[in-house]
C-alpha positions as CSV (number, residue, x, y, z in Angstrom):
1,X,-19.0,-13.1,25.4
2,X,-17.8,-15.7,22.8
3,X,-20.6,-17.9,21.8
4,X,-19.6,-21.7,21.9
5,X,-19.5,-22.4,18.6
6,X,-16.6,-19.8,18.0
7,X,-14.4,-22.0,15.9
8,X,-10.9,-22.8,17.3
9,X,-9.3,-22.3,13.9
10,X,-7.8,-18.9,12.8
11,X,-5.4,-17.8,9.9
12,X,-3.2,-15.8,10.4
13,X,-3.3,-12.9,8.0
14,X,-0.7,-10.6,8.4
15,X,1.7,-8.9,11.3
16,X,2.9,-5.6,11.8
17,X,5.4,-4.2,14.9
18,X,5.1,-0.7,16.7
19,X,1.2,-1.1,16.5
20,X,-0.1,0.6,19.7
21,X,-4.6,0.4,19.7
22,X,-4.6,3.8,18.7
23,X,-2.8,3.3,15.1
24,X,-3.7,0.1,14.3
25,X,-7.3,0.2,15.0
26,X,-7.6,2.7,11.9
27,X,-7.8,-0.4,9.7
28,X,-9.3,-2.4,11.4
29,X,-12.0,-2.4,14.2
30,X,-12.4,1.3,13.5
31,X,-12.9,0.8,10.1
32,X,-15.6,-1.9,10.0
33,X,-18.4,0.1,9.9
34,X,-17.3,2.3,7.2
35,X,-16.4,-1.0,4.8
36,X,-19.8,-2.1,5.5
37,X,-21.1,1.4,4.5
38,X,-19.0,1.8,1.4
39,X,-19.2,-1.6,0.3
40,X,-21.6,-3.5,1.7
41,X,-18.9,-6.0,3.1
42,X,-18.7,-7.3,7.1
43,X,-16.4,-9.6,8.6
44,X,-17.5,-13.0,9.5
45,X,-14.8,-13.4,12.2
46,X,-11.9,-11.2,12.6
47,X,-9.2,-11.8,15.7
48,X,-6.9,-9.4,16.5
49,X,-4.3,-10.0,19.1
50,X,-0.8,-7.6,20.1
51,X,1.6,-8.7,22.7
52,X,4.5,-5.9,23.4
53,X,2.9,-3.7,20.5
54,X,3.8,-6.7,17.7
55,X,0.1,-7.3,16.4
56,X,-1.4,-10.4,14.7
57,X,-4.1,-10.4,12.6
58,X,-6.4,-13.9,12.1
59,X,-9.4,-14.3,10.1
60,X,-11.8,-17.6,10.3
61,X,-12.1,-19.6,7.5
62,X,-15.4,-18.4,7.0
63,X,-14.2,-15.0,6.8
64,X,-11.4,-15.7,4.2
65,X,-14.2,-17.8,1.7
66,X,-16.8,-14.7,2.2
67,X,-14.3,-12.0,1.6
68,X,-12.9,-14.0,-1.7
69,X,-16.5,-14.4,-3.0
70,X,-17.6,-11.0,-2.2
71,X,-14.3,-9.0,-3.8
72,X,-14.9,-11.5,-7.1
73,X,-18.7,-10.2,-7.4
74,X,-17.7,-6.4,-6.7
75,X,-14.5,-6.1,-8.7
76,X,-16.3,-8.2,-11.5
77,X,-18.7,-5.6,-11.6
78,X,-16.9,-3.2,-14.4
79,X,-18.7,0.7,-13.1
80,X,-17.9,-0.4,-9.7
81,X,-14.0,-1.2,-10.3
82,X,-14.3,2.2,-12.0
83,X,-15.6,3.6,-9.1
84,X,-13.4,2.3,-7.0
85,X,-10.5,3.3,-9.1
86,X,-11.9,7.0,-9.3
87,X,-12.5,7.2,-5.6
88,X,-8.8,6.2,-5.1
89,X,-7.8,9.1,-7.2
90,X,-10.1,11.8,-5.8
91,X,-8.7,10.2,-1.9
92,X,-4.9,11.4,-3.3
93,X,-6.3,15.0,-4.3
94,X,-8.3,15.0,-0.6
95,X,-4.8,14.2,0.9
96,X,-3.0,17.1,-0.5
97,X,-5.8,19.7,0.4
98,X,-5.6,18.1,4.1
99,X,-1.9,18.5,4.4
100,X,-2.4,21.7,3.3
101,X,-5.1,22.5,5.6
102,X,-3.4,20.9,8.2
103,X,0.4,22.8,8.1
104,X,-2.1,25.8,7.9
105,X,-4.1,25.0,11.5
106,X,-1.7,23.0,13.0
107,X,1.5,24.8,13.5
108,X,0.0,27.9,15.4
109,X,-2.8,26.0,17.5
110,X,-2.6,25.6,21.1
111,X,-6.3,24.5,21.9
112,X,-6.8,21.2,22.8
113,X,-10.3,20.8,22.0
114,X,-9.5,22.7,18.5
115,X,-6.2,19.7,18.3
116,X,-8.7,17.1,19.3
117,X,-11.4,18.4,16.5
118,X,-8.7,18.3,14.1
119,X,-7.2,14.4,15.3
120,X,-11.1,13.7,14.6
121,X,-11.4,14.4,11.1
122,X,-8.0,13.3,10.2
123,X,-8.5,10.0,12.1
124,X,-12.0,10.0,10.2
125,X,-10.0,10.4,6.9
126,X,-7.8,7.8,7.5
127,X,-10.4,5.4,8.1
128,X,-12.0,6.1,5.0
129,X,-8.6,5.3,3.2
130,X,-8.3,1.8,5.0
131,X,-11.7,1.1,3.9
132,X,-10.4,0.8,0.0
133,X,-7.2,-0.3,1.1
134,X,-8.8,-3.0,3.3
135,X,-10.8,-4.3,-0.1
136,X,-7.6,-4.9,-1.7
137,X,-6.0,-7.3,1.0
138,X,-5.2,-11.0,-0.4
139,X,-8.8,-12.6,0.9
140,X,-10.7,-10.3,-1.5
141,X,-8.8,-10.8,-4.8
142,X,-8.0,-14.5,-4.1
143,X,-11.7,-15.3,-6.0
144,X,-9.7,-13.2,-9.3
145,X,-6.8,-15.2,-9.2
146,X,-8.6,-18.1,-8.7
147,X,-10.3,-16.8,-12.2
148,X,-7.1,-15.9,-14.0
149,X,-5.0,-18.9,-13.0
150,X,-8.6,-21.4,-14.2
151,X,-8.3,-19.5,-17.4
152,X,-5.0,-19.6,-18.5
153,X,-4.1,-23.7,-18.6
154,X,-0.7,-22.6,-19.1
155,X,2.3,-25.3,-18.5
156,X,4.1,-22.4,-16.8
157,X,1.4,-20.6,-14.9
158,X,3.3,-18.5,-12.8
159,X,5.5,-16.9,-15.4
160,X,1.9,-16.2,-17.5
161,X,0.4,-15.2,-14.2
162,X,3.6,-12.5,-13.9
163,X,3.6,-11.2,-17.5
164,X,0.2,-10.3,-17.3
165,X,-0.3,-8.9,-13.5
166,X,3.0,-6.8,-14.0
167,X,2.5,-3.3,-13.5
168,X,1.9,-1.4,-17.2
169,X,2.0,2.7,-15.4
170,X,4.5,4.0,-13.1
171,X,3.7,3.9,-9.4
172,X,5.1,6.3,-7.2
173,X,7.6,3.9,-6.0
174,X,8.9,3.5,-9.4
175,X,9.0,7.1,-10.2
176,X,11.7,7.5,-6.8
177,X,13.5,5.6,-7.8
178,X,13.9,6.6,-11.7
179,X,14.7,10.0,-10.4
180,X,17.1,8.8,-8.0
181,X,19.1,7.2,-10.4
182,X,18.6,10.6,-12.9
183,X,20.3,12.8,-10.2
184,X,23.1,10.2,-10.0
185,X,23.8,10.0,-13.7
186,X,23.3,13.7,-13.8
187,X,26.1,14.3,-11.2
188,X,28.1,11.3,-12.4
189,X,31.2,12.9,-13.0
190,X,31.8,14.0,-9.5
191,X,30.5,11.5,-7.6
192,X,33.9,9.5,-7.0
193,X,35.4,12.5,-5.2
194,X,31.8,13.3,-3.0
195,X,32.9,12.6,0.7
196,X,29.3,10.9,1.7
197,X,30.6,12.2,5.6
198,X,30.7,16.2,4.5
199,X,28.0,16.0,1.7
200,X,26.8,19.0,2.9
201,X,30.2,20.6,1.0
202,X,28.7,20.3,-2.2
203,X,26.1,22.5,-2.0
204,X,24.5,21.9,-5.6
205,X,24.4,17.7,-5.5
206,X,23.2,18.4,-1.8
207,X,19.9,20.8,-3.4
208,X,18.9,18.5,-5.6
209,X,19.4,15.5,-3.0
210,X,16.9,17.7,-0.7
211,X,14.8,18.2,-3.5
212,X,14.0,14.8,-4.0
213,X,13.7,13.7,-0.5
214,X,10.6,16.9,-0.5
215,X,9.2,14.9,-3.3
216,X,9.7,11.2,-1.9
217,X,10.5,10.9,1.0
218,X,7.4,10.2,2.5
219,X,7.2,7.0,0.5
220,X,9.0,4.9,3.4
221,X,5.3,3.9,4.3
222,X,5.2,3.2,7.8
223,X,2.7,4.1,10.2
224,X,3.9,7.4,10.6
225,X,7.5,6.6,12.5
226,X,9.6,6.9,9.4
227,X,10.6,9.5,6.6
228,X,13.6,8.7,4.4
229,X,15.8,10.9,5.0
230,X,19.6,12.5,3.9
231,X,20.8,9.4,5.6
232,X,19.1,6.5,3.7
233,X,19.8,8.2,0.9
234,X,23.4,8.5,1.7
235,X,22.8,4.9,2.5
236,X,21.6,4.0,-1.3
237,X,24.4,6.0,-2.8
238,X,27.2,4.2,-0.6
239,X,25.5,0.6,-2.0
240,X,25.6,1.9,-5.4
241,X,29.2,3.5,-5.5
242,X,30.5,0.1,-4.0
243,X,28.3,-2.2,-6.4
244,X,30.0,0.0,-9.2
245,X,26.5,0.3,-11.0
246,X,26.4,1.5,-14.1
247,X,24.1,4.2,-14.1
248,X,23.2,4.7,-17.7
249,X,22.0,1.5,-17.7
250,X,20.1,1.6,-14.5
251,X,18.2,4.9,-16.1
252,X,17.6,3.2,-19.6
253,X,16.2,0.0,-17.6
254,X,13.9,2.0,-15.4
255,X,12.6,4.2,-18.3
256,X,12.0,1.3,-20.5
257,X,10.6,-1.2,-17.3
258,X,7.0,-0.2,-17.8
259,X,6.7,-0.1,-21.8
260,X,8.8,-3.1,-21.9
261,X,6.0,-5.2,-19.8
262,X,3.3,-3.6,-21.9
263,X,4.3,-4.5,-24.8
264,X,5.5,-8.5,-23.2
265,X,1.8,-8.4,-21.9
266,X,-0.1,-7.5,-25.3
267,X,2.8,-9.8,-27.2
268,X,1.4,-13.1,-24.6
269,X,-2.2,-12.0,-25.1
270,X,-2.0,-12.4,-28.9
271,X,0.1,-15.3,-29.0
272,X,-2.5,-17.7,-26.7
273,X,-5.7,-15.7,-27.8
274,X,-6.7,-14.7,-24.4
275,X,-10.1,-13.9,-24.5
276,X,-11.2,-10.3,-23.3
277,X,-12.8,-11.3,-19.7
278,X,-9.2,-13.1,-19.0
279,X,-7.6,-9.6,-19.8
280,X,-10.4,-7.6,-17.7
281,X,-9.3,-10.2,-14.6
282,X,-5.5,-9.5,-15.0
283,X,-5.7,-5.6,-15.4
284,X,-8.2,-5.4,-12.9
285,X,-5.0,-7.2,-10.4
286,X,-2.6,-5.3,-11.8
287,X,-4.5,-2.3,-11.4
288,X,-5.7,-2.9,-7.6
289,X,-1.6,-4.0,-6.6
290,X,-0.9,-0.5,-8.0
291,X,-3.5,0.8,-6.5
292,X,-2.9,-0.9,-2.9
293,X,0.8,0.5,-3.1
294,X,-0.8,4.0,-3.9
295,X,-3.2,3.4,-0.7
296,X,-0.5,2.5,1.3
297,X,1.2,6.0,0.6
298,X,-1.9,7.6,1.8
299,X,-2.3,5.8,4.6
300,X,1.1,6.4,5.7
301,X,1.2,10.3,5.2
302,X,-2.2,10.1,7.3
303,X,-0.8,8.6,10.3
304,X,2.3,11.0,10.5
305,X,0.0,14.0,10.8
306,X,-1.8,11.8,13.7
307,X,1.4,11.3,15.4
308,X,2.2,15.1,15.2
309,X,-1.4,15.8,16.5
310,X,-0.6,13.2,19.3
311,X,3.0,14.8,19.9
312,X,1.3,18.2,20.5
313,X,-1.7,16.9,22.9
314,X,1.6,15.4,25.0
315,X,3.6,18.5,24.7
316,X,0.9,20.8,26.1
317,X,-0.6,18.4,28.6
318,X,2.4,16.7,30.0
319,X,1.1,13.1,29.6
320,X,3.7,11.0,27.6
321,X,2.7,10.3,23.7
322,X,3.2,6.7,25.0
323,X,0.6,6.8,26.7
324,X,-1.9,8.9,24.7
325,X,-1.0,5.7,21.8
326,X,-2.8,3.3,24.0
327,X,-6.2,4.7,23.5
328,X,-8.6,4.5,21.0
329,X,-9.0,7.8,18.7
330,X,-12.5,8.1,20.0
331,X,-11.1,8.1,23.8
332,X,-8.4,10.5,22.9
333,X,-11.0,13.2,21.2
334,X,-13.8,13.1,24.0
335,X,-10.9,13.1,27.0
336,X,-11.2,16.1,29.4
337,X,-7.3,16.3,29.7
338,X,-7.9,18.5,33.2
339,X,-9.9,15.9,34.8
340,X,-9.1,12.8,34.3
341,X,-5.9,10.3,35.2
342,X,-5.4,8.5,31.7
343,X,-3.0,5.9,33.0
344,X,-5.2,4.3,36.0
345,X,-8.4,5.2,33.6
346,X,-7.4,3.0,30.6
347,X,-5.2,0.8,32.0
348,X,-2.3,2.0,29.5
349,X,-0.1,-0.4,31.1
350,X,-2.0,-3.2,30.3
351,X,-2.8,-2.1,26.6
352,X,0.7,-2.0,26.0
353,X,1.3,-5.3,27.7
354,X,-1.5,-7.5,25.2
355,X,-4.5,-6.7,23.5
356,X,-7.1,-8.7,22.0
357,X,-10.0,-7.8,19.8
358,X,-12.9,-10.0,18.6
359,X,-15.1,-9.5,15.5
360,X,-17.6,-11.6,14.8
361,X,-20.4,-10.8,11.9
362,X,-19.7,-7.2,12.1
363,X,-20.2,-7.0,15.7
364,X,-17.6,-6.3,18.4
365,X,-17.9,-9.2,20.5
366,X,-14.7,-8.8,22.9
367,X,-11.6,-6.3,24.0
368,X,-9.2,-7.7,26.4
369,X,-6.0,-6.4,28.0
370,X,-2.9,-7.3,29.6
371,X,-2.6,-11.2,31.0
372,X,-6.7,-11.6,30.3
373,X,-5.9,-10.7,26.9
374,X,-2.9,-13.1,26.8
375,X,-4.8,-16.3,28.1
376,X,-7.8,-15.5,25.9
377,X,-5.5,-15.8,22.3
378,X,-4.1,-18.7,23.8
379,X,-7.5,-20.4,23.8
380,X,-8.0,-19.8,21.1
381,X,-5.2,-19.9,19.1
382,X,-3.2,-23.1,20.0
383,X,0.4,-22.7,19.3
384,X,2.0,-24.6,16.1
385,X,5.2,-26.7,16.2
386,X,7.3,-26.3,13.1
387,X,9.8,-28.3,14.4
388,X,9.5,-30.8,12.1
389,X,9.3,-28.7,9.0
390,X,11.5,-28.3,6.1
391,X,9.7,-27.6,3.6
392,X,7.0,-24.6,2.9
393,X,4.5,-24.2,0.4
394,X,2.9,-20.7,-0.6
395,X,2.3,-19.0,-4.3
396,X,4.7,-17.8,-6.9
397,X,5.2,-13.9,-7.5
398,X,7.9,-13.8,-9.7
399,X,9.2,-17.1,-11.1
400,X,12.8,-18.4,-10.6
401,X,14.7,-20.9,-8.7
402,X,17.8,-19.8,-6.4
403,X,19.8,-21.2,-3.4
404,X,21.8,-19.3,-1.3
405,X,21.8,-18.1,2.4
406,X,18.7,-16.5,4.5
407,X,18.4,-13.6,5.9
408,X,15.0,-13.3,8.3
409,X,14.0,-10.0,9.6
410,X,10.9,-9.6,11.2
411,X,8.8,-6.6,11.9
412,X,9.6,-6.2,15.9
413,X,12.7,-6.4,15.8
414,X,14.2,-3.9,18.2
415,X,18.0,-3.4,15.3
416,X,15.4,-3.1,12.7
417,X,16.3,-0.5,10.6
418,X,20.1,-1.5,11.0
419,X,19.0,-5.0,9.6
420,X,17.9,-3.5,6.7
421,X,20.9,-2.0,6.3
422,X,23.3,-4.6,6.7
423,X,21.0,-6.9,4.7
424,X,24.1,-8.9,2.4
425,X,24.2,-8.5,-1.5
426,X,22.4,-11.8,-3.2
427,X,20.9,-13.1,0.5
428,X,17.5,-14.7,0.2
429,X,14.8,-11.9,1.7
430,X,12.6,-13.7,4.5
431,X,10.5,-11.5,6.6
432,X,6.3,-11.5,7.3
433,X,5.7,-9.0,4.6
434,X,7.6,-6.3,2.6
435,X,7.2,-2.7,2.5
436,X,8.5,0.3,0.7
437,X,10.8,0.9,3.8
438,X,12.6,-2.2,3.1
439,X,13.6,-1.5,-0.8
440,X,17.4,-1.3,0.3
441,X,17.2,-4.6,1.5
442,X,14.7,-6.1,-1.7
443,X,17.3,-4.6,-3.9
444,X,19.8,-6.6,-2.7
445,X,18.0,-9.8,-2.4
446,X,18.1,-12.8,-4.7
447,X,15.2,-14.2,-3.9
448,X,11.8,-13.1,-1.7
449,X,9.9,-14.8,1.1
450,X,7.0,-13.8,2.6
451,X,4.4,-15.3,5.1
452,X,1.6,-13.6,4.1
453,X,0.2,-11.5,0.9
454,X,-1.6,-12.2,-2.6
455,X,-0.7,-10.9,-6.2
456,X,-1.5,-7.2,-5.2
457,X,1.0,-7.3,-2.1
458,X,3.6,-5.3,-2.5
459,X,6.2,-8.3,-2.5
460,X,4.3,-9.3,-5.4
461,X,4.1,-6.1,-7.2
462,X,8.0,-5.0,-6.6
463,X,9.6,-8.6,-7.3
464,X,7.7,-8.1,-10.8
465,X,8.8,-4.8,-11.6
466,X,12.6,-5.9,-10.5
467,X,12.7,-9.6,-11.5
468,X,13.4,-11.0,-8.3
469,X,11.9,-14.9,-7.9
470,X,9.3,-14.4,-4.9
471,X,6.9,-17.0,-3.1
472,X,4.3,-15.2,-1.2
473,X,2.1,-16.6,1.3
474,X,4.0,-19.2,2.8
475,X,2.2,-18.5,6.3
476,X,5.4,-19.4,8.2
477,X,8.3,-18.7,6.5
478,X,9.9,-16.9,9.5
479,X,8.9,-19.0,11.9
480,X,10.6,-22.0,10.3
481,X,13.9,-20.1,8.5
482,X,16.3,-19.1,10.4
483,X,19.4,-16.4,9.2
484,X,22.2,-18.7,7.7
485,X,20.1,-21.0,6.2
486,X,21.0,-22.6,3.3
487,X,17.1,-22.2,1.6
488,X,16.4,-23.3,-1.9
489,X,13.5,-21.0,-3.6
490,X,11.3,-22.6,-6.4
491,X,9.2,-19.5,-7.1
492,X,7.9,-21.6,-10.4
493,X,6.3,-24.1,-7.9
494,X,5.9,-21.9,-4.9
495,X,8.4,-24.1,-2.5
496,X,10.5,-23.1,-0.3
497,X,12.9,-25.9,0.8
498,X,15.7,-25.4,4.1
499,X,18.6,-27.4,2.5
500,X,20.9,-27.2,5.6
């Protein structure tokens, strides 16, 4: 039970849709342990609440000031950044010999317990991944930017604060989409007279479109549900046919993108004299929000061989995957399949209905379902009224000031993917958080807004590399916006203002 003194006031972190217990207790109540064993680090208070498989995730107060001290102290701590940084590398080497080792056991195997061995040590894996990825979230780097934004003094902080956290080597992310624009320019000539509805005609632009989608595709970076395919592709070329892009241009600025904010970063710490543990602060947050995206790409490609594992265990024992999502991994490995009645066992019904987790100083303290879960968040969590609210405060990513219309997506939405689509040319992005699944939309964006993330979130890191104006953080951007709005961004003073 909750002791009395449980405080009544949670923040909410960050949300995320299609999150069944099974998946989304990989990074969190699953992966407690391991943090504390890597790191030393343990939540304070940790609340974890999904209604209809959308989850919210709420820290205490407490929590947040802990984690911020304690990721200052170990990222300040030069041979165990390193470390940190290494370990990241040697878990993207690990992943390659496990999808190797995987494709090799997987395809042929119709063992369950052999299947459930094998969901064990990739579920183990994964855990491991979301322990570093975990140290990277907004409460542990807030102390650093704390740090860098005290040092700098500048009268434009958050165009210094973006010069020097802007990414100086190319992530994966920026290396699709280089290539992308290569094959275009490489097949320039032809393009105009492509029919996007019978690619499959021209067999040679068609190779090397597979051959990048091999490569990248796995860089949507969802929990496992989505690949890009030969569609979103098609999808990107349509945009850029239409938008009449120049694609020279495109190549020369995507080439030059990285070296270009080298050389503006070394240029700004010359010019004001920064002094060399200002510089260790600011690589050490450019490095972690590269790193984080990296992570992410892991953690994605993870969770798709857990789904297939889970696909299998449904295929051979006739249970629906549905159902087999609602447990926990260590439910799903120690299950004798023959014996026992999984839906009236766990309650599936329930799980899927509301579920609430509480963590309280590393310790566990209670899992709810269905209604019980429902009344207990709303104890504890007493609902907000933004009514009133026009105007939203949160952090600068990328300065700028624009005005135009909003377009809100949010995360369960059930036309998802078709708002990302339809997401219109210079519309002002507002959604919970970004991913690399939504770049067709962030590419067509004037302006970012996010509820939640720090200056390694991903909305940070890609409105940098791109240019967009971005203010992160907001807490309840979507809540308050609606599609249509008329919004005024001032990502140089982190406001968001709904004009009409």
């Amino acid at each position: 039970m909750v002791d009395k003194k449980e405080p009544l006031k949670w923040e909410k972190i960050w949300e995320v849709a299609d999150a069944p217990v099974f998946e989304m207790g990989h990074g969190t109540i699953f992966c407690v342990d391991r943090q504390k064993e890597l790191f030393g680090y343990f939540s304070k208070g940790m609340l974890l609440f999904a209604r209809n498989e959308v989850l919210e995730a709420y820290h205490s107060p407490e929590d947040l000031e802990a984690a911020g001290k304690f990721g200052y102290s170990y990222f300040q701590d030069k041979e165990q950044y390193r470390e940190f940084i290494n370990s990241v590398k040697k878990k993207q080497k690990k992943l390659k010999e496990d999808q190797i080792l995987f494709r090799t056991q997987f395809d042929d195997v119709e063992d369950l317990a052999v299947i459930q061995k094998l969901l064990a040590n990739i579920s183990q894996a994964l855990i491991d991944v979301f322990a570093f990825f975990n140290m990277t979230n907004p409460q542990f780097t807030k102390g650093l930017e704390d740090h860098l934004a005290n040092d700098l003094e500048q009268d434009d902080l958050s165009e210094a604060v973006a010069v020097l956290t802007a990414p100086v080597e190319k992530s994966m992310l920026h290396h699709e989409e280089e290539d992308f624009f290569k094959l275009l320019l490489k097949y320039e000539d032809v393009l105009p007279d492509i029919n996007l509805e019978t690619i499959t005609d021209y067999k040679e632009f068609k190779d090397a479109l597979d051959s990048h989608i091999k490569k990248y595709g796995h860089l949507s970076g969802n929990e496992g549900a989505d690949h890009w395919d030969l569609q979103h592709y098609i999808g990107l070329l349509r945009d850029c046919l239409d938008s009449k892009v120049n694609l020279s241009e495109k190549v020369t600025e995507l080439s030059k993108a990285v070296e270009n904010a080298r050389v503006n970063k070394e240029e700004f710490i010359n010019k004001h004299r920064l002094e060399m543990p200002t510089v260790y602060v600011a690589d050490c947050l450019a490095n972690l929000g590269r790193y984080r995206l990296e992570l992410r790409i892991l953690w994605s490609a993870y969770f798709r061989m857990l789904r297939e594992l889970v696909y299998k265990i449904s295929r051979l024992t006739q249970i629906p995957a549905y159902t087999l999502l609602a447990l926990s991994p260590g439910e799903l490995v120690q299950i004798d399949f023959s014996k026992e009645d999984i839906e009236d066992s766990f309650k599936t019904k329930d799980r899927y209905k509301a579920y609430l987790f509480l963590v309280k100083n590393d310790v566990l303290t209670k899992s709810v379902y269905g209604d019980s879960a429902i009344a207990e968040f709303n104890k504890l969590v007493p609902k907000p009224n933004y009514d009133a609210i026009k105007e939203i405060e949160g952090n600068t990513a990328f300065p700028g000031v624009v005005e135009g219309k909003a377009y809100c997506m949010n995360w369960g939405d059930k036309d998802f993917n078709k708002k990302v689509k339809s997401m219109p040319e210079g519309a002002i992005l507002v959604i919970g958080n970004t991913r690399p699944s939504l770049m067709p939309a962030i590419r067509k964006s004037s302006a970012i807004v996010t509820n939640e993330g720090g200056i390694t979130s991903h909305a940070a890191i890609v409105s940098r590399e791109l240019k967009i104006p971005c203010v992160i953080g907001t807490k309840s951007a979507t809540k308050i916006i609606k599609t249509g709005d008329k919004v005024k961004v001032n990502a140089v003073k982190g406001i968001v203002e709904v004009v009409e």
